[in-house]
C-alpha positions in Angstrom: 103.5 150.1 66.8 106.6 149.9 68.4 104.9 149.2 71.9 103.1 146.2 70.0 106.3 144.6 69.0 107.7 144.6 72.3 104.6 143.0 74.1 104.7 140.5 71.2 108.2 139.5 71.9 107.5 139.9 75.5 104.6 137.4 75.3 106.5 134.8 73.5 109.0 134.8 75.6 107.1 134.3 78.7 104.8 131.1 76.9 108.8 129.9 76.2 109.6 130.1 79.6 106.1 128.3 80.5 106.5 125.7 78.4 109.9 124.7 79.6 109.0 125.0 82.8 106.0 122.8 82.3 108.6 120.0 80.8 111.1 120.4 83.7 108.2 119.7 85.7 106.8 116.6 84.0 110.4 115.4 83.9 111.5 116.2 87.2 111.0 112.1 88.0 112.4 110.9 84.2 116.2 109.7 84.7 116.8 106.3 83.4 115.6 103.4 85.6 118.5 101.5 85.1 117.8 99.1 87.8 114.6 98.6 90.3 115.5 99.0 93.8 113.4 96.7 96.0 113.1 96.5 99.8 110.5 94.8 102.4 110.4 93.2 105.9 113.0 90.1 106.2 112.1 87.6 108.3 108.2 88.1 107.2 106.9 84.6 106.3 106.2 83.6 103.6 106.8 87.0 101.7 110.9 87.8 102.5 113.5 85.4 103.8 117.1 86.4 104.1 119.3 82.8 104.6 121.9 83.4 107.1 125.0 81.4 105.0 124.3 82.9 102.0 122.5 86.0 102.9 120.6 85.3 99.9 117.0 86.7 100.0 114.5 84.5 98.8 110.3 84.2 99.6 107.0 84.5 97.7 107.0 88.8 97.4 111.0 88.7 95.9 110.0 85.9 93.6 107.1 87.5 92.2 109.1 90.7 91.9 111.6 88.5 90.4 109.7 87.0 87.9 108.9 90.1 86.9 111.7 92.2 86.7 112.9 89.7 83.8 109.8 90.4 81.9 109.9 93.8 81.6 114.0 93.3 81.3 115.2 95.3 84.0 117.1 94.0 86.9 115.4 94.3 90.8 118.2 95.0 93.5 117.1 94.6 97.0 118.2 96.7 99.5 118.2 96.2 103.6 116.1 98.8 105.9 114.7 98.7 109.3 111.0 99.1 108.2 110.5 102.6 109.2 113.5 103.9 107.6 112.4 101.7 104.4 109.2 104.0 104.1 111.0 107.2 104.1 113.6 106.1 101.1 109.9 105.0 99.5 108.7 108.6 99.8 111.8 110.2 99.0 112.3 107.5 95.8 115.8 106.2 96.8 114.0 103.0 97.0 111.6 101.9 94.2 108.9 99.6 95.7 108.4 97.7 98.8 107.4 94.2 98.5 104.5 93.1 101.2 102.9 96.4 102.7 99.5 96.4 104.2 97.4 99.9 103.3 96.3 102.6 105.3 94.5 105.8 104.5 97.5 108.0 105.0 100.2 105.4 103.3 97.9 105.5 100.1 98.7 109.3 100.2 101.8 109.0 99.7 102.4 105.8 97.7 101.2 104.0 94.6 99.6 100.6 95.3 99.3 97.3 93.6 96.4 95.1 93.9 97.2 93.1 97.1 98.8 89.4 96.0 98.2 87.7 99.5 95.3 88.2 102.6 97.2 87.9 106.0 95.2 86.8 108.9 96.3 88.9 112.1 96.0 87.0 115.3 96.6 87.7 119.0 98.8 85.3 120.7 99.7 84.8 124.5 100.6 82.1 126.8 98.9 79.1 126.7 98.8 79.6 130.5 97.1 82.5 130.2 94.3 82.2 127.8 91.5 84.8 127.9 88.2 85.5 126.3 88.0 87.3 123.4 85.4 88.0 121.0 86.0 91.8 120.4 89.0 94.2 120.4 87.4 95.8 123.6 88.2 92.7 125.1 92.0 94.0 125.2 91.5 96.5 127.3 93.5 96.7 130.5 96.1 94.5 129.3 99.7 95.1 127.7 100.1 94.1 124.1 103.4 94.2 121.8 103.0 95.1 118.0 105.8 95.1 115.2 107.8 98.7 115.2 106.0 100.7 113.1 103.4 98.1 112.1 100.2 98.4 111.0 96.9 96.3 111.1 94.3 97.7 109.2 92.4 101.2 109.8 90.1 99.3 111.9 92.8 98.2 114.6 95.2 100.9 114.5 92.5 103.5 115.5 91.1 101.6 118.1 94.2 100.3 119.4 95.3 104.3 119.6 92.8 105.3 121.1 92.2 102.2 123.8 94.8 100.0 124.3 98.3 99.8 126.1 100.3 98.8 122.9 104.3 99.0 122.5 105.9 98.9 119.1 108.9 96.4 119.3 111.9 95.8 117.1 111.7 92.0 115.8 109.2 88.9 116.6 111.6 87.5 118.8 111.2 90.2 121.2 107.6 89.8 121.8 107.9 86.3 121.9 110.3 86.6 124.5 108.2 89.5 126.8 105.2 87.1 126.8 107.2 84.7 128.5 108.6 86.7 130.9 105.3 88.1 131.4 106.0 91.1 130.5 102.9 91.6 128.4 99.9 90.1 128.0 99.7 89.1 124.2 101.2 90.5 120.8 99.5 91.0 117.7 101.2 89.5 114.7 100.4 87.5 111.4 99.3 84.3 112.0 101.4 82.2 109.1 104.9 84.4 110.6 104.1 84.0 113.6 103.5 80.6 114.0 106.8 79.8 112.0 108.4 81.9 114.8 106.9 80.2 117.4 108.0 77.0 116.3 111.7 78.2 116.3 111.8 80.1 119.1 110.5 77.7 121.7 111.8 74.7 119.9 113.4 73.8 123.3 111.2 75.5 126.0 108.4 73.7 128.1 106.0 77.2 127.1 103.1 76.9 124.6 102.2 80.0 123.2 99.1 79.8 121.6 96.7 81.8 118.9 93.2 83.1 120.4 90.5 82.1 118.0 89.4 85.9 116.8 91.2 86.9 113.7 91.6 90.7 114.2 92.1 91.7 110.9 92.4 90.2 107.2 94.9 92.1 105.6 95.5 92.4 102.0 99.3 93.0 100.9 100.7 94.6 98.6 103.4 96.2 96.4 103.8 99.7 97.5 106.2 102.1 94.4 107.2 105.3 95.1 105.6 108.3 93.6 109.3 109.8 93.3 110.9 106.2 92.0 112.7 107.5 89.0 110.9 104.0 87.5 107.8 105.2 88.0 107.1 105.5 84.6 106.8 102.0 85.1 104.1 101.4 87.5 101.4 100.7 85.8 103.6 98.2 83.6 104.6 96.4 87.1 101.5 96.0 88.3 99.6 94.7 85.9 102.4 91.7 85.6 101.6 91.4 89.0 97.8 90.8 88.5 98.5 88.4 85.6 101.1 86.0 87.9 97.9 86.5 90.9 95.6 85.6 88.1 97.9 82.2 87.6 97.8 81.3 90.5 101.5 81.2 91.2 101.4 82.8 94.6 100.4 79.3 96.2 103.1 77.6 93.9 105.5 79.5 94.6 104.7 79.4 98.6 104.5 75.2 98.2 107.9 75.3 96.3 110.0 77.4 99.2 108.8 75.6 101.9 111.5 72.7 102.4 113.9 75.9 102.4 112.4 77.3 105.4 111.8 75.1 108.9 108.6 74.9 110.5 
């Protein structure tokens, strides 16, 4: 009888320590979300801005994120990373979600996506000078090409360009922009719309034409990309389903039209 008791108590004690274990657990990612910490490529046209008097961060991806932030009634901070490091404070949750992130098997591992707000066209671009044919990604074979550091195209390019072609990760656009000139490479691989409004800066008082070779290498959808960790991740589901609704508006290409007096072309 005695014995009974004991496993009894024994037992309840254990499904106690279970079921608080089982809370902590669920709750490990439950602290307030006070605030929802944003980051994302600057400089990437139209998505994220930053103007240089004001530092002032402004663009299609911050607007959205914006516009949604005061529905919800919680206030969006952005915060400046290289890219790379960006995705680490992601996966850790330090930083909430990243605004304008293409997918890839292994980031949709490790992050929650959106539905994508915006299809970029990727391009390869070299010296007017220096056109060549091409009509497939084996076509870039041999030569030297430049991406963004820690940039992806697609599944499709990546693992062909890893396993094929001479590629070198490079900090900024103006970098690549000024390697093909040099000659240095042989073309870069970039988003046509950012690129192009790159171009136009860059060379605004050089006698080279850098041009955009008719294949488009990839479409990429982008996206919002929230941490599984983001202690607003209760959230998520709430945030991106404002997202489709303003998609489903169609104020993507409103807002686009309305920012771009703020940005020369």
């Amino acid at each position: 009888m005695l014995l009974r008791i004991i496993t009894m108590i024994l037992l309840s004690l254990c499904s106690q320590w279970i079921a608080a274990a089982a809370i902590g657990e669920k709750c490990s990612s439950c602290r307030a979300c006070k605030e929802i910490k944003v980051s994302g490529s600057l400089g990437w046209y139209p998505l994220l801005m930053e103007d240089k008097q004001s530092g002032k961060v402004e663009g299609v991806a911050i607007e959205l994120m914006r516009m949604i932030g005061r529905e919800i009634n919680t206030p969006v901070t952005f915060v400046k990373h290289p890219w790379k490091r960006m995705l680490r404070h992601l996966e850790l949750g330090t930083v909430d979600i990243v605004l304008g992130i293409y997918k890839t098997k292994k980031r949709a591992l490790i992050y929650n996506y959106s539905s994508a707000f915006l299809i970029n066209e990727a391009r390869v671009f070299t010296r007017a000078d220096k056109v060549f044919e091409l009509t497939h990604l084996k076509d870039l074979i041999g030569l030297k090409g430049d991406i963004p550091l820690g940039g992806s195209f697609g599944d499709r390019f990546d693992d062909f360009a890893k396993r094929h072609l001479e590629i070198s990760e490079l900090k900024g656009p103006s970098v690549k922009i000024r390697r093909l000139i040099l000659g240095r490479s042989d073309f870069f691989v970039a988003d046509y719309d950012h690129a192009i409004q790159v171009i136009n800066q860059e060379l605004i008082a050089s006698s080279e034409k850098i041009v955009a070779l008719a294949l488009v290498v990839a479409k990429n959808p982008v996206y919002f990309a929230m941490s599984k960790r983001s202690s607003c991740a209760a959230l998520t589901k709430t945030i991106f389903s404002s997202l489709q609704r303003l998609v489903d508006k169609n104020t993507v290409p409103l807002i686009i039209d309305r920012q771009k007096s703020m940005w020369p072309e």
